[in-house]
C-alpha positions in Angstrom: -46.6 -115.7 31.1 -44.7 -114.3 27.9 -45.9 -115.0 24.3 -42.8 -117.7 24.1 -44.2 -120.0 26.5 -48.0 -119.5 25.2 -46.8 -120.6 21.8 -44.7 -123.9 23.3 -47.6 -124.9 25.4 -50.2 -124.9 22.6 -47.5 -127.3 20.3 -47.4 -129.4 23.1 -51.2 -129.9 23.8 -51.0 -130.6 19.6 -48.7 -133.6 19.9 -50.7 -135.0 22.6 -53.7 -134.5 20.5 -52.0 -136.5 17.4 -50.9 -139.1 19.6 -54.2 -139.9 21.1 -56.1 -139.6 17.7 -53.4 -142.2 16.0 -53.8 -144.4 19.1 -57.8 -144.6 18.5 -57.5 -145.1 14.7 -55.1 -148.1 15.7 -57.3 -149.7 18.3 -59.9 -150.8 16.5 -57.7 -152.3 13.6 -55.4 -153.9 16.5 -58.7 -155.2 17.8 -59.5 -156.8 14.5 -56.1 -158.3 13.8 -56.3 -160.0 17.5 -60.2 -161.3 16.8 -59.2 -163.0 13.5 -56.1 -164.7 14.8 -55.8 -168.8 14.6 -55.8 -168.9 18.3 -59.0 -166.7 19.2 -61.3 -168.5 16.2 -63.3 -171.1 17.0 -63.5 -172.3 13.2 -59.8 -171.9 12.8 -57.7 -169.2 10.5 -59.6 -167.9 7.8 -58.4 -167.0 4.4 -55.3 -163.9 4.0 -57.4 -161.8 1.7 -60.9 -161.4 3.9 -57.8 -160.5 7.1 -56.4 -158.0 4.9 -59.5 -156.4 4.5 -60.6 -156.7 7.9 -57.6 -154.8 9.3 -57.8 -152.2 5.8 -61.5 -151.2 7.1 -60.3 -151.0 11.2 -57.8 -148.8 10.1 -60.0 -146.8 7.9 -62.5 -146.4 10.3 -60.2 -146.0 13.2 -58.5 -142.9 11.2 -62.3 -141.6 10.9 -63.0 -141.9 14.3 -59.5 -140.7 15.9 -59.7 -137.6 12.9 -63.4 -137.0 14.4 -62.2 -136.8 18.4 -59.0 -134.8 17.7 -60.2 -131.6 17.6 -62.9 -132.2 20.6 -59.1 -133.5 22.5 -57.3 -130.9 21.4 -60.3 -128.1 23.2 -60.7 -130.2 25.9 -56.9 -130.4 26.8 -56.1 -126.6 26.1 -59.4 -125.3 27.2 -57.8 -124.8 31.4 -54.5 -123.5 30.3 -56.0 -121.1 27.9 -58.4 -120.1 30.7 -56.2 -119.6 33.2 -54.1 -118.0 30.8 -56.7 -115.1 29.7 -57.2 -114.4 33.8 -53.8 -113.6 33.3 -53.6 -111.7 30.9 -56.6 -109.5 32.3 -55.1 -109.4 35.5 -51.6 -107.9 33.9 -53.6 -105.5 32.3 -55.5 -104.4 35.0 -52.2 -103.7 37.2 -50.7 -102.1 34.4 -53.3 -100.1 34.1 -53.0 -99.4 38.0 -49.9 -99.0 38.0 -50.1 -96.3 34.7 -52.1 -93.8 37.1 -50.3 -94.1 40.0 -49.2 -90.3 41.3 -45.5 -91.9 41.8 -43.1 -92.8 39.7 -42.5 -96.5 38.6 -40.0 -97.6 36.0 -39.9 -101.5 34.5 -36.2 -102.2 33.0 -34.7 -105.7 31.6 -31.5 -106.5 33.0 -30.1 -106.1 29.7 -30.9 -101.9 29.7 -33.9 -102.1 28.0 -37.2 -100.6 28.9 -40.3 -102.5 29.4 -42.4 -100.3 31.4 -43.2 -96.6 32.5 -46.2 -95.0 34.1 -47.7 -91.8 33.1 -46.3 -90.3 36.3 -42.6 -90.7 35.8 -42.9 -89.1 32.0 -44.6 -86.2 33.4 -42.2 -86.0 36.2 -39.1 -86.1 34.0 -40.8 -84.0 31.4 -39.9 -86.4 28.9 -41.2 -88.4 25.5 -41.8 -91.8 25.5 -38.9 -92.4 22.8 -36.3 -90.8 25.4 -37.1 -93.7 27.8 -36.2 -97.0 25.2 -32.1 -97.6 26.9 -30.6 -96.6 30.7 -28.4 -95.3 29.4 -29.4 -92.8 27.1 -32.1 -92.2 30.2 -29.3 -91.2 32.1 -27.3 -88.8 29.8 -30.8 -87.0 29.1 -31.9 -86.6 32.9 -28.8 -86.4 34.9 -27.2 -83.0 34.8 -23.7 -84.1 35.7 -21.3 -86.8 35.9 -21.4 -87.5 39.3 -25.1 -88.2 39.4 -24.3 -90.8 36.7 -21.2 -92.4 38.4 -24.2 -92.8 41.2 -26.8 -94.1 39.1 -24.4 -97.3 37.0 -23.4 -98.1 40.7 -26.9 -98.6 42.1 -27.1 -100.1 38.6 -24.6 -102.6 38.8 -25.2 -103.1 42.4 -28.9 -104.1 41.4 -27.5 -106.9 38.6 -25.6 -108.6 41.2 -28.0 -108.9 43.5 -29.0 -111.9 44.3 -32.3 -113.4 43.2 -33.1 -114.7 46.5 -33.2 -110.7 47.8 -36.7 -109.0 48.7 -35.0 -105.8 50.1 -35.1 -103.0 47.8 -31.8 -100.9 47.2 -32.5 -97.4 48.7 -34.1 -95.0 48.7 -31.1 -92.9 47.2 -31.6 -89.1 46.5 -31.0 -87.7 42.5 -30.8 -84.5 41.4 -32.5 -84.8 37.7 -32.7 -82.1 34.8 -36.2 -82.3 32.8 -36.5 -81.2 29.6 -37.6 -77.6 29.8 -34.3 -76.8 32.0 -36.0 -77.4 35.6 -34.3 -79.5 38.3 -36.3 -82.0 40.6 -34.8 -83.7 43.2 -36.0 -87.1 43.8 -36.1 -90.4 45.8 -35.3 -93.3 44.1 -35.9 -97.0 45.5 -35.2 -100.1 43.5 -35.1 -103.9 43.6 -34.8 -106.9 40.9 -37.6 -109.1 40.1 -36.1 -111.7 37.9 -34.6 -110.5 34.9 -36.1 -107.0 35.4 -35.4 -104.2 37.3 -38.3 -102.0 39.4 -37.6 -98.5 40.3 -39.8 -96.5 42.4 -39.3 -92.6 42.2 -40.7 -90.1 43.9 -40.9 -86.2 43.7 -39.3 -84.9 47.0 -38.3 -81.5 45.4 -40.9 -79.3 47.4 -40.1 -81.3 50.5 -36.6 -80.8 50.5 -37.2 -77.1 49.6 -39.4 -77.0 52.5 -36.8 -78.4 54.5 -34.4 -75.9 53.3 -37.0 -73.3 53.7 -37.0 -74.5 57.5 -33.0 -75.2 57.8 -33.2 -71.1 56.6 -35.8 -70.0 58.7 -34.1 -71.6 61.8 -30.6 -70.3 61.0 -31.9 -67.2 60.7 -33.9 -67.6 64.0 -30.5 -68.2 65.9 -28.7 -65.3 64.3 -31.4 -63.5 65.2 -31.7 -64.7 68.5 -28.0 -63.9 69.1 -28.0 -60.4 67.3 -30.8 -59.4 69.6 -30.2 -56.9 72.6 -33.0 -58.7 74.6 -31.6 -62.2 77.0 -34.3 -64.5 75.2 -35.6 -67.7 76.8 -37.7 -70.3 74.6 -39.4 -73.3 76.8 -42.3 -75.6 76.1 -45.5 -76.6 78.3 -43.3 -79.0 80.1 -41.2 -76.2 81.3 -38.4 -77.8 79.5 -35.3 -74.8 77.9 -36.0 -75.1 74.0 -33.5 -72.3 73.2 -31.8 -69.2 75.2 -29.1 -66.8 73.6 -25.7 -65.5 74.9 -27.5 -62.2 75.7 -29.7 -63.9 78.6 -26.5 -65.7 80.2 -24.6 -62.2 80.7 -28.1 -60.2 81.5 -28.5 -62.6 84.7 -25.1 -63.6 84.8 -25.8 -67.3 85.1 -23.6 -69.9 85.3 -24.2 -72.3 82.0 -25.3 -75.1 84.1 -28.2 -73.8 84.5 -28.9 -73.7 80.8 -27.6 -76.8 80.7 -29.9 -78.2 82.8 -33.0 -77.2 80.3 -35.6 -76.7 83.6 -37.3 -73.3 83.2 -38.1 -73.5 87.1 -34.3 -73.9 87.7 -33.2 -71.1 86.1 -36.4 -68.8 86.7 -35.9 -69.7 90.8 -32.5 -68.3 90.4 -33.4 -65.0 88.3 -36.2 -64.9 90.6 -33.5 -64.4 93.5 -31.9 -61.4 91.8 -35.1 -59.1 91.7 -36.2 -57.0 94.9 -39.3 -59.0 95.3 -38.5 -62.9 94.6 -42.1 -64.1 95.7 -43.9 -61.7 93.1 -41.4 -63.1 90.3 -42.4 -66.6 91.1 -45.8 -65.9 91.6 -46.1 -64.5 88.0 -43.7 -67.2 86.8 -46.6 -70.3 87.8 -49.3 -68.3 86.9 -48.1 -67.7 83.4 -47.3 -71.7 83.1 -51.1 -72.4 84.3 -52.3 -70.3 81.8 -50.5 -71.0 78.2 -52.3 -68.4 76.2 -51.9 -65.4 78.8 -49.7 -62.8 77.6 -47.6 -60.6 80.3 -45.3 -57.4 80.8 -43.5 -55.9 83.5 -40.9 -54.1 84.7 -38.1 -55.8 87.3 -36.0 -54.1 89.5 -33.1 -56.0 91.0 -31.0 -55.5 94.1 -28.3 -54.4 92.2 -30.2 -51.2 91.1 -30.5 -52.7 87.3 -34.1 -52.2 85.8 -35.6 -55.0 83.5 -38.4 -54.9 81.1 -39.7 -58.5 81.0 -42.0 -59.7 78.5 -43.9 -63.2 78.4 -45.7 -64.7 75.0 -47.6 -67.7 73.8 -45.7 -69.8 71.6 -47.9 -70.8 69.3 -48.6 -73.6 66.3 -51.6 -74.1 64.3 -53.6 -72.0 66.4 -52.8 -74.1 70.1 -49.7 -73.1 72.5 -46.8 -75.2 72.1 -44.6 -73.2 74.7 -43.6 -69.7 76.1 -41.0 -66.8 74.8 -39.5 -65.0 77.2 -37.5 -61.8 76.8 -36.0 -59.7 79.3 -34.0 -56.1 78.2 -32.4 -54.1 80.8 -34.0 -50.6 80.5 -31.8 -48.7 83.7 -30.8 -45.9 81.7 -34.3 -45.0 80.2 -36.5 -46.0 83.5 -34.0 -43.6 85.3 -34.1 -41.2 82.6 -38.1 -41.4 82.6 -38.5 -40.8 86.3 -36.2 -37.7 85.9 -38.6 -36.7 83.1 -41.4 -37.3 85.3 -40.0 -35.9 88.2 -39.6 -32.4 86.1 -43.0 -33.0 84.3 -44.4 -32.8 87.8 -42.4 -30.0 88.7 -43.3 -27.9 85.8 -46.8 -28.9 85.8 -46.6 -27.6 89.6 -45.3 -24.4 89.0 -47.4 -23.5 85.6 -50.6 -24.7 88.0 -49.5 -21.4 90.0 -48.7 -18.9 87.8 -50.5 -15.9 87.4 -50.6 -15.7 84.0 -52.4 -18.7 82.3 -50.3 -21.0 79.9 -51.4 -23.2 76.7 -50.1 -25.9 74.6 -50.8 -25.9 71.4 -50.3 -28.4 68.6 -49.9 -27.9 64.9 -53.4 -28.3 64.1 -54.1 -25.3 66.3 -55.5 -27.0 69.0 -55.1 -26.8 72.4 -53.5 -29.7 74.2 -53.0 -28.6 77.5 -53.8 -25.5 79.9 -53.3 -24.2 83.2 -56.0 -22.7 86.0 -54.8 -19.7 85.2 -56.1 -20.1 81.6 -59.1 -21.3 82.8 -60.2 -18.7 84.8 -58.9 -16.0 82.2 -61.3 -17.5 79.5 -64.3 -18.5 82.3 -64.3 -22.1 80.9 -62.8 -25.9 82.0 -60.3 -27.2 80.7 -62.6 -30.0 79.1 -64.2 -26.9 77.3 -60.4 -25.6 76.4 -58.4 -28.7 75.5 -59.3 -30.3 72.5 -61.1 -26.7 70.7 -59.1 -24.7 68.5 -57.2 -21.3 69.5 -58.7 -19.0 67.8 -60.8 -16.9 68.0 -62.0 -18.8 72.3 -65.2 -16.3 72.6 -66.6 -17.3 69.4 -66.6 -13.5 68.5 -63.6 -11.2 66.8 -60.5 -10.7 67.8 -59.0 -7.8 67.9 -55.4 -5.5 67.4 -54.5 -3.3 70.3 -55.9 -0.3 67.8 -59.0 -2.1 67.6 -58.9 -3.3 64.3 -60.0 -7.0 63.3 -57.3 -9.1 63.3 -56.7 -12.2 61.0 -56.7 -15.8 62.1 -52.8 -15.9 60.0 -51.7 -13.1 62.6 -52.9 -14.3 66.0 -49.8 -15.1 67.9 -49.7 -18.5 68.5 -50.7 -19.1 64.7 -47.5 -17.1 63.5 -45.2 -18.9 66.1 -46.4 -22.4 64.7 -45.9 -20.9 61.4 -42.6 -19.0 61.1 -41.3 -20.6 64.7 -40.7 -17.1 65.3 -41.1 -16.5 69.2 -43.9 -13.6 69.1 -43.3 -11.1 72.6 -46.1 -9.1 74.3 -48.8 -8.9 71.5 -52.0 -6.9 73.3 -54.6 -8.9 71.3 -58.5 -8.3 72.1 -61.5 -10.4 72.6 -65.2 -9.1 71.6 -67.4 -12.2 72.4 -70.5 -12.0 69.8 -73.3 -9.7 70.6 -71.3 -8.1 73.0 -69.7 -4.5 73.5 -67.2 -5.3 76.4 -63.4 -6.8 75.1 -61.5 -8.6 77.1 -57.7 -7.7 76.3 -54.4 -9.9 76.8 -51.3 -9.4 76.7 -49.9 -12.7 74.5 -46.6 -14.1 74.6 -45.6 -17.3 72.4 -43.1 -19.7 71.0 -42.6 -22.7 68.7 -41.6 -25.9 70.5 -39.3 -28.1 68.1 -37.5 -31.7 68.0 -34.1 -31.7 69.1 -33.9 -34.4 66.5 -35.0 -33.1 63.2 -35.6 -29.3 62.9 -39.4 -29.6 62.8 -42.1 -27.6 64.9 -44.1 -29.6 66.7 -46.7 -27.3 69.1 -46.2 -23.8 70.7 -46.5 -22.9 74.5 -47.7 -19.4 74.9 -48.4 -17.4 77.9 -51.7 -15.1 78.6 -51.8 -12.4 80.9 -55.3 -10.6 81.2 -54.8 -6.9 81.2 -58.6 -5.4 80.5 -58.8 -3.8 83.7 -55.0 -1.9 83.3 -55.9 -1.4 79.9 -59.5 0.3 81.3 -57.2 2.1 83.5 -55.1 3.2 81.0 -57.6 4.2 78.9 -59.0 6.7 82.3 -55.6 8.1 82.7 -55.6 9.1 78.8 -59.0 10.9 79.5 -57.5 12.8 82.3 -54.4 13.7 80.8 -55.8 14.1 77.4 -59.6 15.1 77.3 -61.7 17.4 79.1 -63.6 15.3 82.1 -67.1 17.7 81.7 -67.1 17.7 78.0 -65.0 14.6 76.9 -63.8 17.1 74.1 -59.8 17.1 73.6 -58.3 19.1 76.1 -55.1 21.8 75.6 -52.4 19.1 75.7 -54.1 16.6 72.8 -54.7 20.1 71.0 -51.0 20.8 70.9 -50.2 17.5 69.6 -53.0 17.4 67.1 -52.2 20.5 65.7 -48.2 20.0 65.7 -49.7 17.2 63.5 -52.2 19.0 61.7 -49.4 21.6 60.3 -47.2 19.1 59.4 -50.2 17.4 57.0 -51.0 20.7 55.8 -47.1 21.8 55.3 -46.5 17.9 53.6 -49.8 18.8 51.2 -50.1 22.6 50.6 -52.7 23.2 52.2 -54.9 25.3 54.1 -55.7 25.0 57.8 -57.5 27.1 60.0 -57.4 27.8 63.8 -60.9 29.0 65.1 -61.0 30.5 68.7 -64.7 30.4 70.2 -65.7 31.9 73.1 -69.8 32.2 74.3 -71.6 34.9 75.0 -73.3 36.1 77.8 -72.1 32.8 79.3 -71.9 33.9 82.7 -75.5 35.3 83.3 -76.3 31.3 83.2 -74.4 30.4 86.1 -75.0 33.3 88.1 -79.0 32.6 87.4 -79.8 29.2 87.2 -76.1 28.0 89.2 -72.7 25.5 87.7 -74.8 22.8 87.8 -76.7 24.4 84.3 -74.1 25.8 83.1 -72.2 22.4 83.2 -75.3 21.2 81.6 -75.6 23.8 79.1 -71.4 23.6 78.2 -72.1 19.8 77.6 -74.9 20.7 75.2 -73.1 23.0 73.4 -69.5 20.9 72.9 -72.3 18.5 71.5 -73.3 20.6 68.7 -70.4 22.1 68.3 -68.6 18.4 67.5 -71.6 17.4 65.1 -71.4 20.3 62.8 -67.5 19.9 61.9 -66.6 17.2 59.6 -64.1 13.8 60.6 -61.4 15.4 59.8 -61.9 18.6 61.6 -61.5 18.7 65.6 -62.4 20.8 68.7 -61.2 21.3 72.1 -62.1 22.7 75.5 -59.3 25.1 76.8 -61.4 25.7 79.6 -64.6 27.8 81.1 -66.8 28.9 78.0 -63.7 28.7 75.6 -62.9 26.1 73.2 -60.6 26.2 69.8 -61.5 24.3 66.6 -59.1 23.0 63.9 -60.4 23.2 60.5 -58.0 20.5 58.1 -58.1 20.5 54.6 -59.8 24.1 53.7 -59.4 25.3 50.5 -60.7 28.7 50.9 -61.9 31.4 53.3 -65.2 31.1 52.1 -65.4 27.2 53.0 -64.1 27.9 56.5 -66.6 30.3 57.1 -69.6 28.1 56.1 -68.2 25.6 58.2 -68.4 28.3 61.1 -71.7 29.9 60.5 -73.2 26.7 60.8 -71.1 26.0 63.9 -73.0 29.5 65.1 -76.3 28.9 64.0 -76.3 25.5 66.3 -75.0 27.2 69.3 -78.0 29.9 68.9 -80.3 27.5 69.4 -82.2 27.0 72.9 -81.2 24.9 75.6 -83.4 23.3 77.3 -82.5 23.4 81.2 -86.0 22.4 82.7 -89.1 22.0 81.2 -90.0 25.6 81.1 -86.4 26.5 81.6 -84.9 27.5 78.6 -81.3 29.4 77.9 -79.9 31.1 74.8 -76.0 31.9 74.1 -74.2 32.6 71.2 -70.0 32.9 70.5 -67.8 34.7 68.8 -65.1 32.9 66.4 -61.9 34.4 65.6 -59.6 32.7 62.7 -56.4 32.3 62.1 -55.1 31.0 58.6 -51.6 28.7 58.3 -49.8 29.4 55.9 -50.6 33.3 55.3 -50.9 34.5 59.5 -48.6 32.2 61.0 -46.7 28.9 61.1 -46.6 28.0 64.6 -48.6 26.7 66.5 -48.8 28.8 69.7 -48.8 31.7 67.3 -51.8 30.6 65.8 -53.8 30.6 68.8 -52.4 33.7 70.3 -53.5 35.2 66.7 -57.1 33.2 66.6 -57.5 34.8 69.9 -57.0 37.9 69.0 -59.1 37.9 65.9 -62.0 36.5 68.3 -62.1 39.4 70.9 -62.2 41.8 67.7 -65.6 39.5 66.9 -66.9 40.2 70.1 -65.7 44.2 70.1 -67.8 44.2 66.5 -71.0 42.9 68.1 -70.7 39.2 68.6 -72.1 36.1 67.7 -69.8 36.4 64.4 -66.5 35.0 62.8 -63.8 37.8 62.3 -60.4 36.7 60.4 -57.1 38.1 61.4 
């Protein structure tokens, strides 16, 4: 009820009011008048002027009483209307109010354009001031970004001023692109109907939905393209075993007719896939135990009677955490399964032959640890290959390693190191092992070289061969001693004397120096063996070498040319005098007793005869034949004494 009709009801109820007040100051006077007539007296008319006065005082106290009751009239008449029009009003207010806080939109407009109502949602939603709201049409030329958008908005418009009155369906719901105030766009759903002479519009924010929708419109187009960009035949069904989606890839892997996809039955087109393989019942076994078990996951690789491999993969399909289908991708792998049993095939070959070889074989990676080893390798280092594979190169014995010289060698220059290193292939390196606390070395002969990626360049482990030569080198090492030292004395014998003194005059020559060539020979030598037989005088040559060896310094050496005769090189002598205080010390410890038995006991002596490089000779035959010399003339002079040429 509008304020216009309140006002022409309460005017009403006033006239009504008036008319019954007038009608009850009347009565009485009326009443009056009609007593005092002629015709209702019993004594007849009575005189004009007491009538007059009779009706004067009705109507006086008539007014009184109808002036008294008006007001009581008036409360008593309006008091309904004005009751049922304050529920009303409170009822209005309380849908308003409603209808203010509602999270939608709602919009009240006269037919005539103007405003009359707007909850606190649509403001917000439009991002606009409650003055911006008064006409439509400013409304329009503020929120709608275009002229299209208002072409669409007078048509609904005008569409909802001819509708009929008689019309409960609403008009919509139409979709608007709006522009709010701070330069946003909303999209939104609009529904409207006429109530009278106003206008309702309900308006709702659907600009996340529809951006969700796009969001999903996206996501599937790129789903499809992906679908059909992918090398893999892909096959999408739900728990019904009904075809969801399938590419073009899957139609050429199988070579399926299309009816089949058309069909949309998994078990269809799985039955005829199924025939293709070598083993149909072992497809279809897999295929209906996959369907009984939605969340099972599966991978295998099919080979069909046409010789093609395929790698087949199965997947859950799933939503909010529950299966809603199966994925199925298949991707024809002949090539590489071919390729991979070749590999295999030569793995197993090479793994064969290393297993055999002689010489043992490691892998190692570029942390310097082994990855792989042969028996061979094994047995060489006395441990498993658990123990091997898995520890680090070097040093194996937990001790030092060695150079073939017998020098320490750095971890940076073990073989396999500098071939991971430099990729450098590293050929025939003797390398020694001395285990800690131990005297013995084990010696190898090591061969190594880098493996690197065809691909990129890089180094990626090192193979390297092991060939365990201690007992040839041992060998070795005998033959030296036979070729090149005495086998009763151990002393040097005539051949390493020649090539340590070709050596020794070329030091001396390169530094200016002096160098001396001692011949000693014992005396009375051979009275021991005739007396006491070659088994003491072997013992009593051993002696002496002995002594003879710890009076001379490291740089000087002696030899055994054979019998009771030996030559000493004396390097580095400055003087005469120093090489014969080197000598007569050399005497003095062969003059000393030997000890044969324990009351055995032998004394010898020797004679020494010196020759000097530079000032008696420069070669080195010459020097001996000259030391010779120089020693009988000690012996002719009485022995046991050093005579200079």
């Amino acid at each position: 009820m509008n304020p216009n009709q309140d006002t022409q009801l309460v005017r009403q109820i006033g006239r009504l009011s008036n008319a019954l007040a007038l009608a009850i100051a009347l009565l009485p006077a009326l009443t009056c008048g009609l007593a005092s007539y002629p015709w209702f007296s019993p004594q007849g008319p009575e005189p004009e002027s007491a009538f007059i006065f009779r009706i004067l005082s009705s109507l006086l106290l008539g007014g009184l009483l109808g002036a008294a009751l008006r007001t009581p009239l008036q409360k008593a008449l309006l008091k309904p209307s004005l009751q049922a029009q304050e529920n009303l009003r409170q009822r209005e207010a309380h849908w308003i109010k409603v209808l203010k806080y509602q999270p939608g939109g709602i919009m009240l407009f006269g037919v005539d354009g103007q405003n009359r109502f707007i909850n606190r949602s649509a403001i917000a939603m439009f991002g606009l001031l409650d003055s911006d709201t008064r006409q439509i049409n400013d409304w329009w030329a503020v929120v709608l970004p275009d002229q299209f958008q208002r072409q669409r908005a007078q048509a609904l418009w005008l569409a909802l001023i001819d509708m009929p009155t008689e019309q409960t369906e609403p008009l919509g719901p139409s979709e608007f692109c709006i522009r709010r105030r701070d330069g946003r766009t909303l999209t939104l759903d609009v529904l409207a109907t006429r109530m009278g002479d106003e206008i309702l519009f309900l308006i709702t924010d659907v600009t996340e939905r529809q951006q969700a929708l796009r969001n999903q419109q996206e996501s599937l187009s790129r789903f499809e393209a992906t679908m059909e960009g992918s090398a893999d035949g892909i096959l999408v069904a739900d728990l019904n075993g009904r075809i969801t989606s399938t590419n073009r890839r899957l139609v050429d892997l199988w070579r399926m007719p299309f009816e089949l996809i058309n069909e949309k039955q998994s078990a269809t087109l799985f039955a005829f896939i199924g025939e293709q393989t070598t083993a149909p019942a072992d497809f279809g076994l897999e295929v209906t135990r996959l369907a009984g078990e939605p969340m099972a996951f599966s991978h295998t690789v099919v080979h069909l009677k046409d010789g093609r491999v395929i790698e087949r993969s199965s997947n859950p399909q799933i939503l909010d955490g529950r299966p809603i289908g199966r994925v199925w991708t298949f991707r024809e792998q002949t090539e590489r399964w071919y390729a991979e049993q070749a590999l295999r095939q030569a793995h197993e070959f090479n793994r064969s032959v290393v297993s055999v070889l002689a010489e043992g074989v490691l892998v190692v990676g570029l942390d310097y640890r082994i990855i792989s080893c042969n028996q061979a390798a094994q047995t060489i280092f006395g441990a498993s290959k658990e123990h091997l594979v898995g520890n680090l190169i070097h040093p194996w014995a937990g001790g030092n390693v060695l150079h073939s010289d017998g020098t320490l060698m750095p971890p940076d220059n073990f073989p396999v190191m500098r071939a991971l290193q430099s990729g450098e292939s590293q050929h025939d390196q003797i390398v020694g092992l001395q285990p800690h606390g131990r005297d013995s070395i084990q010696w190898l002969t090591i061969n190594a070289s880098a493996i690197v990626d065809a691909d990129n360049g890089q180094i990626t482990a090192a193979v390297t061969s092991l060939r365990d030569i201690t007992s040839l080198r041992e060998n070795q090492r005998q033959l030296e001693e036979l070729a090149y030292y005495d086998p009763l004395t151990a002393l040097p014998n005539r051949t390493l004397l020649t090539d340590r003194l070709t050596l020794a005059l070329a030091q001396a020559r390169r530094r200016n120096q002096l160098l001396a060539v001692c011949y000693l020979d014992l005396d009375d030598f051979k009275p021991v063996n005739d007396t006491y037989g070659h088994k003491a005088g072997d013992a009593v040559l051993i002696e002496i070498a002995q002594r003879i060896k710890a009076t001379l310094r490291d740089v000087d050496t002696v030899c055994r040319l054979g019998g009771d005769e030996f030559v000493i090189l004396l390097a580095e002598v400055h003087t005469c005098t120093m090489a014969r205080e080197i000598l007569a010390r050399t005497l003095d410890s062969i003059g000393m007793p030997c000890q044969l038995a324990d009351d055995v006991q032998v004394t010898v002596s020797g004679s020494i005869g010196v020759a000097l490089y530079p000032p008696d000779a420069a070669d080195a035959d010459q020097l001996i034949r000259l030391a010779d010399q120089a020693m009988y003339r000690a012996k002719q002079a009485g022995r046991n004494r050093v005579e200079f040429f």
